[in-house]
N, C-alpha and C positions, 0 to 999 in steps of 0.2 A: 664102568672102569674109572670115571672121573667123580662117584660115590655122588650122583644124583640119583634122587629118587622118585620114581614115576607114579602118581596116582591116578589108574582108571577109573571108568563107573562112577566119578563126582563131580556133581554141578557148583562151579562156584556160585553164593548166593550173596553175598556183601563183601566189600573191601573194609577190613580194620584200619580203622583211622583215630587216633589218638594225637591229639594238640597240632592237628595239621599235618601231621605226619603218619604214613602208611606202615603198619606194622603186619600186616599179613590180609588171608583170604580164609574168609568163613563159609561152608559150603551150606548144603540145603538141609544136613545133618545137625547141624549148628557145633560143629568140629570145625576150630581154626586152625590154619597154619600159621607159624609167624614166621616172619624174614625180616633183614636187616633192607631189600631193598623188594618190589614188586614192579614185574612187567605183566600188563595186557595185552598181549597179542591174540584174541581170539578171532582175527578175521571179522565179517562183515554179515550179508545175509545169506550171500549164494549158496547154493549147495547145501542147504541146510542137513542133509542127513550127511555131510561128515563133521556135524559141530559146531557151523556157522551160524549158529542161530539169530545173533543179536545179542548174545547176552553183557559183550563187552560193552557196548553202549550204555544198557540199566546200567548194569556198575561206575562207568563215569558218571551219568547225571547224577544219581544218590549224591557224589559226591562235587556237583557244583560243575559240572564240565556241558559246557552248551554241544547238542546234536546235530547236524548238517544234518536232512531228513534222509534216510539209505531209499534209496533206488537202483535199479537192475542197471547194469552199465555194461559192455561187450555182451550184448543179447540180439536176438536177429528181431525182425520186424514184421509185424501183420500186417497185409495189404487190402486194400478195397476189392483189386482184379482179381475174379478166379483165373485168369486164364495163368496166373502164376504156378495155383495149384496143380494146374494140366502139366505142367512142366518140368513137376516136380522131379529130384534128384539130376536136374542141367545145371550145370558148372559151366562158367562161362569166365574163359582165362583171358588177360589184357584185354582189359574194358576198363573205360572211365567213367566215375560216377558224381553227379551233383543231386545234393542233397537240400534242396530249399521251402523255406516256411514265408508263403505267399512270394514276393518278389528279394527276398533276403537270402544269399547264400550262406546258409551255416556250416558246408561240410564240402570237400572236392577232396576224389585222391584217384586212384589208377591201380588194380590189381586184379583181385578173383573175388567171383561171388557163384553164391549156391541158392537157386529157387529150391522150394519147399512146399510142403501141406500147409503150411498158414498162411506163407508167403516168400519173404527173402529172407540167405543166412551167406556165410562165408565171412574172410574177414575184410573185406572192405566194411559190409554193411555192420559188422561188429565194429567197428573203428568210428563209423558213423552215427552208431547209436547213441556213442558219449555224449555228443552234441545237442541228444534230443529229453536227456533226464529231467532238464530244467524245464522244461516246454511248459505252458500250463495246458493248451488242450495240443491236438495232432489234426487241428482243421487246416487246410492249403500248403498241407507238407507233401512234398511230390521228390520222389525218387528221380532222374533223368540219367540215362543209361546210354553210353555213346559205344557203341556194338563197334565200332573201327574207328578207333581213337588215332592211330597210325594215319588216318588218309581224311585229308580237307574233305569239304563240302563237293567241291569239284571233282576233286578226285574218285569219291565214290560213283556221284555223275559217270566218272570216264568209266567205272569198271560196271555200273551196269550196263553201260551201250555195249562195251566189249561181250558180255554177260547173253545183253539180248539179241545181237548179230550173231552169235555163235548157237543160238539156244531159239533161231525167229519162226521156225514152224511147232517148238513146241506151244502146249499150252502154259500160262501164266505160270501154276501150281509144280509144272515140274523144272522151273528152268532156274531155283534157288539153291538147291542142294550142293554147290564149291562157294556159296556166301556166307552159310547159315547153318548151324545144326539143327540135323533135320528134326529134332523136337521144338525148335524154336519158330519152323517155315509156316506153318500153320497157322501159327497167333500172328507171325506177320503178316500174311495171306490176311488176314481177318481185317486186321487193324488198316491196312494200307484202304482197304474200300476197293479194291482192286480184282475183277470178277476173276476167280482162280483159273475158266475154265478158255477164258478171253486166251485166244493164237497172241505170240509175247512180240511179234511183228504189229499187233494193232494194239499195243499199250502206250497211250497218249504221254506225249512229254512230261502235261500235267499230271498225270500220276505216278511216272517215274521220279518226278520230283517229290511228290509225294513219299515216295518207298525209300528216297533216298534222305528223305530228312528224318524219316521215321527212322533208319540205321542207326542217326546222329543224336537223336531226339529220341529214346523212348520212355514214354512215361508209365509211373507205377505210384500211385499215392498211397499213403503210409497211414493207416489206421489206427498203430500204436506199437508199443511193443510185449514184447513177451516178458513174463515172469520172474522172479528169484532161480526159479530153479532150473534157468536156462541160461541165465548171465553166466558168463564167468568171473567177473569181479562187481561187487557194491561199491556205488559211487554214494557222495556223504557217509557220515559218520561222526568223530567224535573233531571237533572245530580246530583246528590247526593254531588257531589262535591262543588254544587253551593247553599249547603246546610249545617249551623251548625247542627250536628247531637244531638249536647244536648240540643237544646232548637228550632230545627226548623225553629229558619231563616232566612232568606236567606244572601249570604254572598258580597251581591249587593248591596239591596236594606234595610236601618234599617225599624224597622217597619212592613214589608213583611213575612206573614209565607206560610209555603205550609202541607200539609199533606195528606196521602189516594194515592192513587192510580194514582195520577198526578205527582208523584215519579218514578223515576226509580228504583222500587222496588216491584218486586212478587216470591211468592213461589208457591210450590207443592199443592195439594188439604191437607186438615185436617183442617181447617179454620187458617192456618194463612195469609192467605191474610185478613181475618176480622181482626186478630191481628195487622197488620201491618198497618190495619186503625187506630183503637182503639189508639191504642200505641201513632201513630205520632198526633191523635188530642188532644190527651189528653196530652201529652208532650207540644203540641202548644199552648194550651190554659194555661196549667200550667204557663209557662213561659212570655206568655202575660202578666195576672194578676199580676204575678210579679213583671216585667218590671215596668207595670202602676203603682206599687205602691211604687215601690223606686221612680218615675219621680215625683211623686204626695209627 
């Protein structure tokens, strides 16, 4: 209706640049388009089968624009533990999680997360992976998972005595199930060191404290993460630096805009990686029109 015109089925393969200035996009046909102005919005690496391949990247370097390396960013995390695997598809709602590399906190937040076949997913641990693309390896990076973030150290103390008075002729194994989902009682069965089949009347202080810090404390170390084609957005990309940030572009090439996800630029899950789309096209195109109409 606004007499754009749509071409499928074509890979752009260079950017026409003439005296510094962008004049159009040459495909793999060697068919150019010209335009009085060009934007790059081809996203990043994710999801590579609707388009995101990368190509927006080649296209800026050709033309002088330095690359932020693309890495997987909102992606879930491989673990060491199987017993994560055992677990898999538990969801596990208000929980707080630390995220540290040796004695270094790189990440804390409080929401939901989802064990898996590899390991962990949900979006805490998606929020937390942003933190982890710069890494150089994934040695003494340990997940810490506080299963009742609502209640001190003491207080879960109170609620297992209440827990094990109520529950003192059972055995160990069966007197978790109002703590714990019951796919989760077994791996803590395990971990606590705590004999399952032990009467919950003869479960030493010491290891109630045990069971009670493990609530607070559980750990999952982090092996790496997953893939391209499991991020939902690529982190790096084309340098921000090589970018006017009030009008989007480029600080190379006149004429050249870039926007979306072909930036080096992502955040945490709550939809601003849309915003950060949104933003920079709408800036881009703002300033286009512009441009075109003082030129004109």
């Amino acid at each position: 209706q606004l007499g754009v015109d749509v071409h499928l089925n074509r890979t752009a393969e260079k950017l026409v640049v003439e005296n510094g200035r962008c004049r159009g996009v040459m495909d793999t046909s060697r068919r150019t388009e010209y335009a009085d102005r060009v934007l790059v919005a081809s996203g990043g690496c994710s999801y590579a089968s609707t388009g995101s391949s990368g190509d927006g990247y080649r296209l800026a370097e050709k033309e002088g624009h330095r690359i932020v390396t693309p890495r997987p960013s909102l992606v879930p995390m491989e673990t060491v533990e199987d017993w994560c695997r055992e677990v898999m598809g538990l969801s596990l709602r208000n929980v707080s999680i630390v995220l540290r590399k040796g004695k270094k906190k790189i990440y804390e937040d409080f929401g939901e997360m989802l064990f898996t076949h590899f390991g962990v997913s949900g979006p805490l641990i998606l929020s937390a992976s942003t933190r982890c693309g710069k890494l150089k390896d994934f040695k003494d990076l340990v997940l810490t998972i506080d299963l009742k973030p609502a209640l001190s150290a003491e207080q879960v103390d109170d609620r297992l005595l209440r827990i094990f008075n109520e529950n003192k002729n059972k055995q160990f194994r069966n007197s978790l199930s109002g703590l714990l989902p019951n796919k989760l009682i077994p791996v803590i069965l395990d971990l606590s060191a705590i004999d399952p089949y032990k009467q919950v009347n003869l479960v030493s202080r010491e290891e109630r404290n045990r069971l009670g810090y493990l609530l607070k404390h559980l750990e999952i170390h982090i092996r790496g993460l997953r893939g391209f084609n499991e991020a939902i957005v690529t982190g790096g990309g084309i340098s921000v630096r090589d970018v006017n940030p009030s009008t989007m572009e480029s600080r190379h090439v006149k004429g050249l805009y870039f926007a979306g996800e072909v930036l080096d630029v992502d955040a945490v899950t709550g939809g601003f990686n849309l915003q950060i789309a949104w933003s920079t096209g709408w800036l881009a195109a703002k300033h286009m029109r512009e441009d075109m109409e003082d030129e004109y």
